[in-house]
N, C-alpha and C positions, 0 to 999 in steps of 0.2 A: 469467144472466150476471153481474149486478150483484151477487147474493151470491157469487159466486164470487171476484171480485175483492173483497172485500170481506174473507171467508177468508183469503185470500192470502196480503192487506195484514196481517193481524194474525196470524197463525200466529207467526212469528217474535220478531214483541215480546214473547207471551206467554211465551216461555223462554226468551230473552234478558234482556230485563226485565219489570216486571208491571205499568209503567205505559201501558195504551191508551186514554186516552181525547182524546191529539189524531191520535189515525190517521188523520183522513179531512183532517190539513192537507197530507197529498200528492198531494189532488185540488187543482187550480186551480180557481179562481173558476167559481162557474156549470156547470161538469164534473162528470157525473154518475157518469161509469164510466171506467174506464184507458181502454179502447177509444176515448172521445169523447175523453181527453185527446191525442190524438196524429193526431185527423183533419187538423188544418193547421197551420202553421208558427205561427202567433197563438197556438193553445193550447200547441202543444208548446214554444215558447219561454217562457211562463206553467211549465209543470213543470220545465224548466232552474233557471229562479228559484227554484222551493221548493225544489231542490236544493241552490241557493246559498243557502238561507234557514237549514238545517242548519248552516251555519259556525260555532262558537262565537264571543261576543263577545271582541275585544281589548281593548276601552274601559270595559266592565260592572265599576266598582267593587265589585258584589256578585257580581257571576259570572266574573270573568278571576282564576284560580288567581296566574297570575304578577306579577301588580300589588301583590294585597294580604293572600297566601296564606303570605306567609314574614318573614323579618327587615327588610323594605327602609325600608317604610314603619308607621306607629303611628296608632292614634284615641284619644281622650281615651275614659273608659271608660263602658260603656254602663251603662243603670240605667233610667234614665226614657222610652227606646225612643226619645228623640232622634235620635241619634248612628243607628240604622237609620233613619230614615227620611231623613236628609242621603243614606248610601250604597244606599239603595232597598234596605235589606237588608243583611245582617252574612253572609253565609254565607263569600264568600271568607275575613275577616276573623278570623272563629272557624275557620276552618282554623288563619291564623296565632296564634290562639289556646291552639291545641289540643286545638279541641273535637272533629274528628273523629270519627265513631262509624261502628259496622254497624247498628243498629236503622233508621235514616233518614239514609244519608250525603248531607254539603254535596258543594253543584256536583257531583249524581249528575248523570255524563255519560253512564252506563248506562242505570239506568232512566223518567232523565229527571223530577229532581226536587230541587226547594230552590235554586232559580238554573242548575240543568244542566239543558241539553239531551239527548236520548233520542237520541246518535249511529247506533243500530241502526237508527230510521228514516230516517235520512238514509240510511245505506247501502243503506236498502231503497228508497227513492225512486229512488237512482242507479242500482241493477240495477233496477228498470222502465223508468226512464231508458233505459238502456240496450238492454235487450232490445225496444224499442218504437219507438227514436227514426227505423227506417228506412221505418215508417208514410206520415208525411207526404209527399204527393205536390210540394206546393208550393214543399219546401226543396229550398235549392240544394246542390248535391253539397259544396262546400267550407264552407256553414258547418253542414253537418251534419256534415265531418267535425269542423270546430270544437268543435263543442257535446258531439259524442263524447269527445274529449282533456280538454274543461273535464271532465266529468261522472267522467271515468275517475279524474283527477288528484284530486276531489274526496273518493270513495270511498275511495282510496287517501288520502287526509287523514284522515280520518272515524277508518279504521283507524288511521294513525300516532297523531293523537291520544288513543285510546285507551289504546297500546300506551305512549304515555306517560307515563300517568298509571294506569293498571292493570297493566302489562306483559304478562305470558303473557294473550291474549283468542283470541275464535274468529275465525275467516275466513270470511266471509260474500260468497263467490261470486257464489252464485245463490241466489236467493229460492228458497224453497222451492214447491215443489207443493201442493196442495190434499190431494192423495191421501198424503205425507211419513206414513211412522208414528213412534210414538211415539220409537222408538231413533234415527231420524233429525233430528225436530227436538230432542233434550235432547244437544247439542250442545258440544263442550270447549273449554277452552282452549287455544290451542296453544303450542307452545314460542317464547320470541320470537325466533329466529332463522330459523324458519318462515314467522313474520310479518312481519318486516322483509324477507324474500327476495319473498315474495309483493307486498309493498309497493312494493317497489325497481323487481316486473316490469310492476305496473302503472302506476306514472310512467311507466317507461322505452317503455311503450307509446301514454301520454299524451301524450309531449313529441311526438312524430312526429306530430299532432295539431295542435297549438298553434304558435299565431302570437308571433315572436319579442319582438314588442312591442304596446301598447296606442297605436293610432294616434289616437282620439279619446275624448279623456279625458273629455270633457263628459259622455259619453253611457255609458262600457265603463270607468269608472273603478272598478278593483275585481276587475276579470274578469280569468281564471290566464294566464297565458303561459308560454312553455317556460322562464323565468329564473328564476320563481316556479318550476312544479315542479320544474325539477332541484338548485333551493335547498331546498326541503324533500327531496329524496333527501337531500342533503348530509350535513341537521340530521341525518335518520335514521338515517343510517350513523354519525354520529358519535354518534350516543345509543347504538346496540348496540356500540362500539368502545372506551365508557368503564367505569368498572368498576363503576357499579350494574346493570351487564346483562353486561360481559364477564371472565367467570371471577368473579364473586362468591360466597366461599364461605357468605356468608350465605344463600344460596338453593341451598345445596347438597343439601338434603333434598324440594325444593320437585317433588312431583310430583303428578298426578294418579292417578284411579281407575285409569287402565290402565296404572299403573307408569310412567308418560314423564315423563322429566324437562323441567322449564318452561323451563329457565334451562343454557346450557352450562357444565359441570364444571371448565373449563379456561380459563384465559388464553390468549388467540388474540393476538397482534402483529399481525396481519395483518390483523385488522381494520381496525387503522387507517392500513395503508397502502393498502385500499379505499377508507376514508373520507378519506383527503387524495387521493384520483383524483377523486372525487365532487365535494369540495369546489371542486379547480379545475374541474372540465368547469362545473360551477355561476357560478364566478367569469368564465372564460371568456366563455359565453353572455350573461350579464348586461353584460362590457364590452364587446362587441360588439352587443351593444342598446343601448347607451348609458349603461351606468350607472356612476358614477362617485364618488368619494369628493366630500362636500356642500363647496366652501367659498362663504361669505357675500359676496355679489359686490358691496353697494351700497355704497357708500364714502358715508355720509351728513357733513354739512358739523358737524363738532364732534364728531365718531367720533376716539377711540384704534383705535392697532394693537391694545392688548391688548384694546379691546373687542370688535376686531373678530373677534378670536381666538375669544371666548365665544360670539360670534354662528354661529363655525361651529358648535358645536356646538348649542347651541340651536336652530339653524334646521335642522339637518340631521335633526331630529323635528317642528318646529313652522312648516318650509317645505313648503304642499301640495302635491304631487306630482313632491319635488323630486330630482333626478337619482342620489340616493342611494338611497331605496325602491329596491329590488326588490319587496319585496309592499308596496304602501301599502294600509292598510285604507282600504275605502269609508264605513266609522264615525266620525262627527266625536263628538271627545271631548270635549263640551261641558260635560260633566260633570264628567271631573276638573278641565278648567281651571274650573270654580265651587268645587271642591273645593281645589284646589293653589293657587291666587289669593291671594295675602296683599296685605292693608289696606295702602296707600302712602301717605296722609296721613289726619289728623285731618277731612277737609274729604269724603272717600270715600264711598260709599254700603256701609255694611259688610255691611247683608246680602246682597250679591250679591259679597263676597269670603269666602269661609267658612274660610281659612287651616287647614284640618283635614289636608289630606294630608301627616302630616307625616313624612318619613327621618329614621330614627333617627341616635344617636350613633355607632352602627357604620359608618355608611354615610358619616360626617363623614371619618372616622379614618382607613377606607382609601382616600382619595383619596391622591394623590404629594404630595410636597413641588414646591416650582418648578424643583428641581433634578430633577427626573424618576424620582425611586425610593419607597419607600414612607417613611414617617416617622420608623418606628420603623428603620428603617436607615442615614439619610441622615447622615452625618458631621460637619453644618455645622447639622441642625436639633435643638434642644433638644426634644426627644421628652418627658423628663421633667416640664419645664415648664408640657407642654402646656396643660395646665386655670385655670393663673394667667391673669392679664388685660395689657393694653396699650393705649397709645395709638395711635390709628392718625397717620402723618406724612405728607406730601403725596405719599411714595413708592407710599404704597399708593389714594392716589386711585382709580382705575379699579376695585377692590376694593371697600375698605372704605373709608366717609365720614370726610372728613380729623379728624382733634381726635375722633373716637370711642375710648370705653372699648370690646374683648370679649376675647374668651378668644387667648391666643398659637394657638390649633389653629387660627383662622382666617388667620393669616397665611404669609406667603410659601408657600402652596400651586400647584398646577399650576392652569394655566385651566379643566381642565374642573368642580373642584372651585367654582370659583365660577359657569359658567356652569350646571350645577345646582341647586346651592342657594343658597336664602335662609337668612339669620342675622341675629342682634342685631346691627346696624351695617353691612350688606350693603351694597353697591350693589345696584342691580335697575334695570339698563336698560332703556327705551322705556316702553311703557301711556304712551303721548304726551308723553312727552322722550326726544327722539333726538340730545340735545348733552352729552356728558358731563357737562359742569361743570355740568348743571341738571339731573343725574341723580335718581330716587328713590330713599331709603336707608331700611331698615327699623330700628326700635326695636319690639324685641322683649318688653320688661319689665312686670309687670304695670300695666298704665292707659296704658300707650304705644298708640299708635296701632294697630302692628302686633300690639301682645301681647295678655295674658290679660286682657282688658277687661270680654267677655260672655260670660257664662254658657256661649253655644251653641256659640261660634266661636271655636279658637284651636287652634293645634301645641303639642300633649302634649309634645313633644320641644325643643323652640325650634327647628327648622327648617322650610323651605319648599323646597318641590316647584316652585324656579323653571322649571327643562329643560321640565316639562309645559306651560307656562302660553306662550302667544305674545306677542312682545313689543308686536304690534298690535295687542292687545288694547287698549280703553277704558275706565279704570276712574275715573269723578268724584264727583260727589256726587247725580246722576240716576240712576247707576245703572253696570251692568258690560256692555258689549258686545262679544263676546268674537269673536275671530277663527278661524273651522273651521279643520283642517288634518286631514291623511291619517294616522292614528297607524302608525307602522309596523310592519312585522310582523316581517321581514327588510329591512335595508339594509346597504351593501357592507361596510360596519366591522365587521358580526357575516362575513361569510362571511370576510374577511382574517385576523379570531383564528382563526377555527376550522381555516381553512387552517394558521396557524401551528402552530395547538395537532397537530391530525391529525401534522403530516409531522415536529415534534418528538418525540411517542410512537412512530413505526414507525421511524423513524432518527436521533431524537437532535438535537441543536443543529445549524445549517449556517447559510450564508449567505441560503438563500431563506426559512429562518422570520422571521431579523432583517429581511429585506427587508419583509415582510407585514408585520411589527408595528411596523417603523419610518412607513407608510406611513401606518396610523394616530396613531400618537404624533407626527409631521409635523404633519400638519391641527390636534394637539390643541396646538402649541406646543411640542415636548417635544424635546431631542438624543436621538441615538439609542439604543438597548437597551445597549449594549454601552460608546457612550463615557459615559451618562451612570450605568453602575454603575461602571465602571472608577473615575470622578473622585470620586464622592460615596456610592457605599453602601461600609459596613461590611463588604459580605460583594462584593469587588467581580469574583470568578470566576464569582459565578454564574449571568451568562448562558450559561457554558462548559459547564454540565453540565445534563443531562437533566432531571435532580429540584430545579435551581433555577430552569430554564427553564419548566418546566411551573407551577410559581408564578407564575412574573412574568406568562406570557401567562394564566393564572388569573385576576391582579390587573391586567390588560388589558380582558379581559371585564366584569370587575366594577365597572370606573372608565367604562370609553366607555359601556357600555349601562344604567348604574344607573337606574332608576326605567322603564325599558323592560319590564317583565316578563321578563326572561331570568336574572335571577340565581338566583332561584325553582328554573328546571328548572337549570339550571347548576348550582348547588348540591346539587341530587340526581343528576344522572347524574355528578359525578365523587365520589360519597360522601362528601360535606363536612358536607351538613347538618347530622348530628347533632354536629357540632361546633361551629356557626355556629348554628343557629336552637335551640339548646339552651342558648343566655348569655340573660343577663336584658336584657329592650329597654330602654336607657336614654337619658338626654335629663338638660337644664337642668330649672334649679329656677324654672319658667317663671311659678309664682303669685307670684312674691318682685320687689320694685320697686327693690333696689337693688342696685348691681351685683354688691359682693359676695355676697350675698345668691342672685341669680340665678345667677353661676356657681357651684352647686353640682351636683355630679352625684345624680343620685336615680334608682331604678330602677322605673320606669313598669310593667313586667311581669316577671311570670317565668314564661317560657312550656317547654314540653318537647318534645323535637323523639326519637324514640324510632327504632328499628327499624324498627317495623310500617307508619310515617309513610311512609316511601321508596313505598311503593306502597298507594293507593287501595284502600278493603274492599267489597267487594260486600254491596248489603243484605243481610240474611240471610234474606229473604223470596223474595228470587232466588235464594238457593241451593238454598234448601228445593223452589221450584216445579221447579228444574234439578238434581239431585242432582250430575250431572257438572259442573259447575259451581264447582270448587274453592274453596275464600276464600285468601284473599291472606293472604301470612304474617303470625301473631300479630295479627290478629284473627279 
């Protein structure tokens, strides 16, 4: 019997992917056979767990695609194998490099190698999961159905994630048999609107499952709820509804051995007036469990309004388990806040602030002006001047340190522009001053506190990744004590664009997209879509029309969730990339001590963002074991 499940367990891997040799981590501890894993509720809640152990990391500087996979953020360059060993690893990193390959691809989530996980066992964990879970004698009817709806919703993750980052993949049902022959297990890809149908049916069976909310966080923080999965249907339908998967003629040719095509031929509209139903039954759910847009409730004694403004946005990532998540991850990101941490005084303990995670110049640019439009549009802000320098005046206290020199880009910006990053002359609220007037302010220049000092530590860019970093955090001359929080995965501000974005593409501008995206722009300080082009952009019709609309809620997305990992996939499912992750990364002249001097713009990389990049390559040693097994276009 033991070899039989043993069989079983690995038939699959070996033609899916050809990495097995952690197959037996979907026995639990002490478990010798599937059979013993499922005799009582004790074990069989142990294999729940390594179901949920499958999840890919949110927080993995070397393994979260979306963090450090594309244009957002920069590292000083590697050489001396430093700079990996700060991010346990460079694989996300050289993606955004453009190192990609098929001989050994970064973050294989296929075969389960170079920082990815082997998503195929996880999926095969969950169909045993599944097929075994009605074993136990000692569980109770209701949280068996529970642990069903998680396990279901999981697999169905497993899947989507794939299909996001490979597109056309197989569907893996049911494990296979022992007895499977050859033509059965060498297995295809299938088309992704196969797979997203499939996807959609096993949420929609999971959420009737799932309990509306997480009643005790101590112990179940982290675990799926029906708000979580019908948030991820959402994302899914709007991935298939945008134009890296809907009617793309670049994957017009894209078939398999038995003639199928991978990828629909045609533009469908209609998809995305499925994916804006989705989106609300998602939004819906979620406010009716309680969830709600983050604002910052403590009104501390020496708190500005305009600080407080920053505070929502900050806190609405860096407050644990706060009413904004829909998915809070159970991963404290202890990591990047070591990595994102920049030095606040000469008096600091610097190796426990490593100021490396740094957002590029791109990422400075497209924030809004204070007037609420984008910079290069705003009728009032000298766009031109940008790179020259100024004094900062008591106007800009809350901002920028009064009597500081930097660049005109950093002023009269919108809040959230400042509550994410640091710069030469920043504010940077709390790490233990919580009274404006005794705020810390960064100097960024070389031998300054915050800047290029040491060798090991410092923003290739002259920015800092403040949004990540909590403001609770401790940081003196003993050292950095740094405050956990839930990193998020989804919270309400992504499901409100996406609602916007959705029911703009299937019917065009109306009153309930401005509603969505003013509700956001609210919380962030902002007047609304509509009065704040009318007064101040150059082009002031074009919240009126479809194709100036679908920019703005574009440059929505890209401003409220920067450094979130979402602009990554956002930038490939609406085919932007290769026009965005294909400019050269650039930043300040950060080794340079005087001011003139440092504001110079220099180009840190030149990286290439191509075709073939839109979707992930199958090693080529999977292909070869799998002949049906297509590769992914142009590689």
């Amino acid at each position: 019997m033991k070899l039989k499940n043993y069989i079983y367990l690995l038939l699959l891997t070996l033609f899916l992917g050809t990495s097995c040799s952690d197959y037996l981590d979907i026995v639990p501890d002490d478990v010798a056979t599937i059979d013993n894993a499922f005799t009582d509720r004790t074990n069989a809640e142990k294999f729940l767990f390594t179901c949920y152990n499958s999840l890919p990391s949110v927080t993995s500087p070397s393994g979260t695609a979306g963090l450090c996979s594309g244009d957002e953020v920069w590292f000083y360059p590697k050489g001396t194998g430093f700079i990996s060993g700060r991010l346990g690893g460079t694989n996300a990193w050289d993606i955004g490099r453009g190192l990609q390959n098929s001989n050994s691809p970064l973050l294989n989530y296929w075969d389960g190698a170079n920082n990815g996980k082997n998503l195929w066992i996880g999926i095969r964990d969950c169909n045993i999961f599944l097929a075994n879970i009605h074993k136990p004698q000692d569980l109770e009817d209701y949280e068996r159905e529970r642990w069903e709806g998680e396990v279901m919703f999981l697999k169905a993750y497993f899947h989507y994630y794939l299909l996001r980052l490979y597109g056309p993949i197989p569907i893996v049902d049911e494990n296979l048999p022992v007895s499977a022959d050859e033509a059965q297990v060498r297995v295809y890809r299938e088309p992704v609107d196969e797979v997203a149908a499939y996807i959609v049916d096993l949420i929609d069976k999971a959420v009737l499952k799932l309990p509306e909310k997480i009643e005790r966080a101590s112990s179940e923080a982290g675990r799926i709820t029906k708000p979580i999965a019908l948030a991820v249907k959402a994302k899914l339908l709007t991935l298939v509804a945008s134009p890296l998967f809907n009617g793309n003629p670049d994957y017009s040719g894209f078939t398999d051995s038995r003639g199928k095509d991978l990828f629909a031929q045609q533009y469908d509209e209609n998809k995305w007036t499925v994916a804006a139903q989705a989106v609300k039954e998602a939004i819906d759910a979620a406010e009716a469990a309680g969830h709600k847009l983050y604002y910052y409730q403590t009104m501390l004694q020496g708190m500005s309004d305009s600080t407080k403004v920053k505070m929502n946005i900050r806190q609405s990532v860096c407050e644990k388990w706060n009413e904004e998540m829909v998915w809070p991850s159970a991963e404290n990101p202890g990591k990047i806040q070591e990595l994102a941490q920049a030095e606040l005084s000469s008096t600091n303990n610097h190796y426990s602030a490593r100021s490396l995670w740094a957002p590029t110049l791109r990422i400075a640019e497209q924030f809004y002006s204070n007037n609420g439009v984008p910079i290069n549009e705003d009728n009032l802000w000298n766009y031109a001047q940008r790179y020259k320098t100024r004094k900062a005046t008591a106007n800009d206290r809350y901002y920028i340190e009064e009597g500081y020199v930097t660049a005109n880009l950093h002023f009269d910006r919108e809040p959230r522009f400042y509550a994410t990053l640091g710069f030469d002359g920043a504010i940077w609220y709390g790490n233990g001053k919580l009274n404006d007037k005794d705020s810390y302010h960064l100097e960024a220049k070389r031998s300054q506190y915050t800047g290029y000092s040491n060798v090991e530590d410092f923003s290739i860019t002259g920015y800092y990744a403040k949004k990540l970093v909590s403001y609770e955090n401790d940081l003196n001359k003993n050292g950095f004590t740094k405050e956990g929080y839930s990193f998020p995965v989804i919270r309400m501000a992504d499901l409100y664009l996406l609602y916007a974005e959705a029911l703009n593409e299937s019917a065009g501008p109306s009153e309930e997209v401005y509603t969505y995206l003013d509700k956001v722009r609210e919380r962030a300080g902002l007047k609304g879509v509509k009065e704040s082009w009318t007064k101040y952009s150059i082009y002031p019709n074009k919240p009126n029309e479809k194709k100036g609309l679908r920019e703005i809620i574009q440059a929505e997305r890209l401003n409220e969730l920067a450094l979130e990992g979402h602009r990554f996939y956002d930038l490939r499912r609406w085919r932007l990339a290769d026009k965005w992750m294909n400019q050269p990364i650039k930043g300040w002249s950060v080794k340079e001590k005087e001011t003139a001097d440092y504001y110079q713009l220099v180009t840190v990389y030149k990286r290439e963002f191509t075709f073939k990049d839109y979707l992930w390559p199958l090693k080529v040693n999977t292909t070869m074991v799998n002949p049906n097994l297509v590769q992914s276009p142009g590689w």
